[in-house]
C-alpha positions as CSV (number, residue, x, y, z in Angstrom):
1,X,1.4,40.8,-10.3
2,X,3.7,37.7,-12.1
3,X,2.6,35.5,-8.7
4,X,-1.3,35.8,-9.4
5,X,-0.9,34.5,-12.8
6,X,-2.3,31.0,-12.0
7,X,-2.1,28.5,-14.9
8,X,-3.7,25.1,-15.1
9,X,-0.6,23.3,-13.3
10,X,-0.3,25.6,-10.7
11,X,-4.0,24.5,-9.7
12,X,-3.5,21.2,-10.4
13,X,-0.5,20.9,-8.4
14,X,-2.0,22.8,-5.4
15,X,-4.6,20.5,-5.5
16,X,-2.0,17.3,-5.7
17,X,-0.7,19.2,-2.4
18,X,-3.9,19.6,-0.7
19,X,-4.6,15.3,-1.2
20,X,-1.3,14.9,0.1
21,X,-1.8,16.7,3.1
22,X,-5.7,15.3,3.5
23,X,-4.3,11.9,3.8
24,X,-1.2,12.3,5.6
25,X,-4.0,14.1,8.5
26,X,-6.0,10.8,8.2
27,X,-2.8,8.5,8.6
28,X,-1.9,10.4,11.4
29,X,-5.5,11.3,12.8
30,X,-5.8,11.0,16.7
31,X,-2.2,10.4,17.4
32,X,0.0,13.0,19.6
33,X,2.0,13.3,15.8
34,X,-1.1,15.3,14.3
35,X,0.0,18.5,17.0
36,X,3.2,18.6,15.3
37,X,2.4,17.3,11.6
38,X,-0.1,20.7,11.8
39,X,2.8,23.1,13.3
40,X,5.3,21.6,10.6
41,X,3.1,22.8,7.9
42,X,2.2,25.8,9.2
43,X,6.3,26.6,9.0
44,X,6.3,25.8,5.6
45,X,3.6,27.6,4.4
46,X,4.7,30.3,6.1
47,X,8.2,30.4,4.4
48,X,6.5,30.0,0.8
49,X,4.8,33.4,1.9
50,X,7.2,34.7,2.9
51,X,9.7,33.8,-0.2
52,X,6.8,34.9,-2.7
53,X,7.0,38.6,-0.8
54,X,10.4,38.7,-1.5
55,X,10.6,38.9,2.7
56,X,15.0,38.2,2.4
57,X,15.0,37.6,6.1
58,X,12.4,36.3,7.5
59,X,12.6,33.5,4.1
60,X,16.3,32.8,5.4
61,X,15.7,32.4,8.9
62,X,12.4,30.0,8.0
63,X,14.6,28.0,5.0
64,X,17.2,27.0,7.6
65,X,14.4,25.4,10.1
66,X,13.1,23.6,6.8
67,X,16.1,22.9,5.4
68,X,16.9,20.6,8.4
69,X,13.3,19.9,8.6
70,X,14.0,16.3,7.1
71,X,16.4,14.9,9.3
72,X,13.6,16.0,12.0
73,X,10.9,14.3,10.1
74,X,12.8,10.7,10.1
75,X,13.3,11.5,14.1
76,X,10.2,12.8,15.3
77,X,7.4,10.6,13.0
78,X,9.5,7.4,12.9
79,X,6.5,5.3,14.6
80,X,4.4,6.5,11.3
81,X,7.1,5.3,9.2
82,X,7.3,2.5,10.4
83,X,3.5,1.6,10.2
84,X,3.8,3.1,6.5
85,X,6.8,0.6,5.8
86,X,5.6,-2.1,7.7
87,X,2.0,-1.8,5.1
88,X,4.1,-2.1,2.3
89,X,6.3,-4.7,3.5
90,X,3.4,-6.7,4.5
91,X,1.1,-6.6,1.1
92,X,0.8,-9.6,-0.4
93,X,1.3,-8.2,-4.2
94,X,0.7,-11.2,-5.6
95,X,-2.8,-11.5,-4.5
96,X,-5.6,-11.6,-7.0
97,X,-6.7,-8.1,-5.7
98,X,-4.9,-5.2,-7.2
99,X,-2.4,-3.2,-5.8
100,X,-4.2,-0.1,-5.5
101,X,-6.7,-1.7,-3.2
102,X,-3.9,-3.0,-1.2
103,X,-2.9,0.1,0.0
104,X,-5.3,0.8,2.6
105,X,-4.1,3.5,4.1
106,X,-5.5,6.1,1.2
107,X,-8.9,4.9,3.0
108,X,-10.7,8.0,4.2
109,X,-13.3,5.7,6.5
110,X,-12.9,2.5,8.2
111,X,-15.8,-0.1,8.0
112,X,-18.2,0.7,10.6
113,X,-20.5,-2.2,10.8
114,X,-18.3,-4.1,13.2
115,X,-20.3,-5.2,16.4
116,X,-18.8,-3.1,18.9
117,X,-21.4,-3.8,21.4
118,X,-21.5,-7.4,21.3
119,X,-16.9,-7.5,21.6
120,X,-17.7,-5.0,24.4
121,X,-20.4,-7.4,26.2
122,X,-17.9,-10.2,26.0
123,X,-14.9,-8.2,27.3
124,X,-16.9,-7.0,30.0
125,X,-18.1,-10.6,31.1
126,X,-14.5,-12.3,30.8
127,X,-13.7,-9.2,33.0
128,X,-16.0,-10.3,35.4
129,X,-14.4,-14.1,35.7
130,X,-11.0,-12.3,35.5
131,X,-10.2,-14.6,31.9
132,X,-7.3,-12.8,30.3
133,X,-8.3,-11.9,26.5
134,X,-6.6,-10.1,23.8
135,X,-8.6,-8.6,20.9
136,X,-6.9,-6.9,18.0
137,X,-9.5,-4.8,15.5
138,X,-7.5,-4.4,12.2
139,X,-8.0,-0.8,10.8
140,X,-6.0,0.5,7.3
141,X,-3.1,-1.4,8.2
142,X,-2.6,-5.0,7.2
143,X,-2.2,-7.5,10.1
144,X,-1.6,-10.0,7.6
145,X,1.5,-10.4,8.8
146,X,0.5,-11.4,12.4
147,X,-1.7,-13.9,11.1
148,X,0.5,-16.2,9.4
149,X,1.6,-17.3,13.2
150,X,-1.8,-18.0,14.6
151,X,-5.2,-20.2,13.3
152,X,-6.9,-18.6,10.2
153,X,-10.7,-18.4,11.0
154,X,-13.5,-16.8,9.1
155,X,-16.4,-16.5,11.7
156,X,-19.3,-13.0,12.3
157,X,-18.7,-11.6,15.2
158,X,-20.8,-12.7,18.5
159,X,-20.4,-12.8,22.2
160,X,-20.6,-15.9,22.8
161,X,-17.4,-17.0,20.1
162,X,-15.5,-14.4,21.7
163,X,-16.2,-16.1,25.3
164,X,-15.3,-19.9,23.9
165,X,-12.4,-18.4,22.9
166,X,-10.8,-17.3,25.5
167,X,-11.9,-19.5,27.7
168,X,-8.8,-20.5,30.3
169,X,-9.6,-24.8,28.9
170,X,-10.1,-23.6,25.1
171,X,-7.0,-24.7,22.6
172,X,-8.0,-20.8,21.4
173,X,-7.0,-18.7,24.2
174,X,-3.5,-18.6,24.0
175,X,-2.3,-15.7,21.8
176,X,-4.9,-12.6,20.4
177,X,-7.7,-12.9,18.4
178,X,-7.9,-10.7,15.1
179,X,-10.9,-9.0,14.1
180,X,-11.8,-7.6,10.6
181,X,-14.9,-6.3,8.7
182,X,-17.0,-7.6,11.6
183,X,-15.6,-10.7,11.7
184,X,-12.9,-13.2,13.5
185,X,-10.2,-13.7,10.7
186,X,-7.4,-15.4,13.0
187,X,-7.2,-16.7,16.9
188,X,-4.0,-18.0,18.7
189,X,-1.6,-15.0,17.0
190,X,1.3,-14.3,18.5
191,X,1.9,-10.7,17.9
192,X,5.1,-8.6,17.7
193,X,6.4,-7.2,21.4
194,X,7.3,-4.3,22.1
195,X,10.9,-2.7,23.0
196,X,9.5,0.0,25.9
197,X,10.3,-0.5,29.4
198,X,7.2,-1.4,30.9
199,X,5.8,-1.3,34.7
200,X,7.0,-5.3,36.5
201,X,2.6,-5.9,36.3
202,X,2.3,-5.7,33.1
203,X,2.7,-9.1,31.3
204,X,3.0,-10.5,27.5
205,X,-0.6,-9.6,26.6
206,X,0.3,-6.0,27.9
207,X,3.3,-6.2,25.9
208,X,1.9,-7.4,22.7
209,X,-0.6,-5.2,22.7
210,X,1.5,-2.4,23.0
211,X,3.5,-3.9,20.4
212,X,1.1,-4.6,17.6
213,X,-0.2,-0.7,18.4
214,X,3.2,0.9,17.6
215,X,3.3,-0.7,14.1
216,X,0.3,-0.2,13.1
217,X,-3.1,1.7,13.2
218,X,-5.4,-1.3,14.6
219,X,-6.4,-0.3,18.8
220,X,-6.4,-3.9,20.8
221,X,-8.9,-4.3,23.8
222,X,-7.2,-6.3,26.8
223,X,-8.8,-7.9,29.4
224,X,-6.1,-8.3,32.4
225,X,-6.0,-11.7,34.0
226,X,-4.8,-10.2,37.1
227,X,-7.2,-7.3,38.0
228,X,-10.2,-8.2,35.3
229,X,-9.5,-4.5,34.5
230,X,-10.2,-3.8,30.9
231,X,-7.7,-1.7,28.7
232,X,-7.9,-0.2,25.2
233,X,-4.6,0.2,23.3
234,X,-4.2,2.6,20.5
235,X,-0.5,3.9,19.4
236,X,1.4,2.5,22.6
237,X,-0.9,3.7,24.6
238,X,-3.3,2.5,27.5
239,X,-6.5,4.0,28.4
240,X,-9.2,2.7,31.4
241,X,-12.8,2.6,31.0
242,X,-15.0,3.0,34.0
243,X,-18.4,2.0,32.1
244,X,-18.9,-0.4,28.8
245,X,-20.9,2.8,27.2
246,X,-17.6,5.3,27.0
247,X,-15.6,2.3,26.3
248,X,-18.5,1.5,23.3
249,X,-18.7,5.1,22.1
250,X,-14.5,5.5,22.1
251,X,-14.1,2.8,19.9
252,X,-17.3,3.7,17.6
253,X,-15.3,7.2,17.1
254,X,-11.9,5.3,16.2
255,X,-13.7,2.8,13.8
256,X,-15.0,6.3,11.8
């Protein structure tokens, strides 16, 4: 049969495909986008089936849904596109490091050796005094852009830093503090709000947070001045931890 004759560009534009696909999962990994990202492409493969059978029918019915599949696309994974434009936008080209490197988000692993614990510890402690704290833990994304606002800094991670930081008479605390590679690149940034409608309790920090999260991949840890509760914030959304070990372990899995 003509459709089992596979040259060498057939496999090497399968294989092209397959990349693709691997890193468009990674980019969208863990977000409620992955559910539909998955049913999108089983649609499609499904109507390239169905076209190579020569199924008339079934192949028109399927090319109508992926005809107007693109309009959908823009509509339904607008938040990724706007982290993938926002990467972009934000890489300095210039810089001494090469392009390539500069786009992160073909990254299959994030750097690991960041001191969860010890950021944990800290949180849990300013928690404790109620001392409102935003952390920021960059990921693929650049936050580069954030940065230019606030104080550079170039510190290793450590709970007591963290603490000085925020504390409520420290000419730190104002703002969030960015964390990269395990270490404290910028304090005092003002990051970018968000649009939502949000509950009357929930103030700037909550904002920002939520902000920062829906343009790009980094998760921010926030440490409400109000309650002392302690929130992590990952796409626009909030979670609560009960204990510092699931709170630990959570993080560890999207640092991986």
């Amino acid at each position: 049969m003509d459709f089992l004759a596979f040259t060498f560009l057939d496999v090497l534009d399968i294989t092209l495909v397959g990349v693709l696909l691997y890193y468009v999962y990674k980019l969208l990994k863990g977000t409620v986008a992955i559910n539909i990202f998955i049913g999108i492409t089983i649609v499609f493969l499904i109507y390239k089936v169905t076209q190579v059978l020569k199924m008339e029918m079934l192949s028109g019915i399927l090319e109508v849904l992926v005809g107007g599949g693109a309009i959908a696309l823009l509509i339904i994974f607008h938040p990724e596109l706007r982290k993938f434009l926002l990467m972009l936008g934000s890489a300095n080209i210039s810089s001494k490091r090469s392009f390539i490197k500069q786009l992160r988000f073909l990254k299959t692993e994030i750097a690991n050796d960041i001191d969860v614990e010890s950021i944990v510890a800290a949180c849990v402690k300013m928690s404790i005094t109620k001392t409102g704290a935003l952390i920021a833990i960059e990921r693929n994304n650049s936050l580069d852009f954030a940065k230019q606002n606030g104080d550079t800094m170039n510190a290793e991670v450590n709970e007591p830093l963290l603490e000085s930081i925020f504390y409520k008479n420290s000419p730190l605390h104002d703002g969030a503090t960015i964390i990269k590679d395990n270490y404290i690149t910028a304090t005092r940034v003002v990051l970018p709000l968000s649009d939502k409608q949000l509950p009357n309790r929930f103030g700037l920090r909550h904002r920002a947070a939520i902000g920062v999260t829906e343009r790009t991949d980094c998760i921010c840890l926030l440490v409400s001045e109000e309650t002392g509760k302690i929130s992590l914030i990952k796409d626009g959304e909030f979670e609560l931890f009960e204990t510092s070990e699931d709170l630990i372990e959570k993080i560890k899995g999207m640092l991986t």
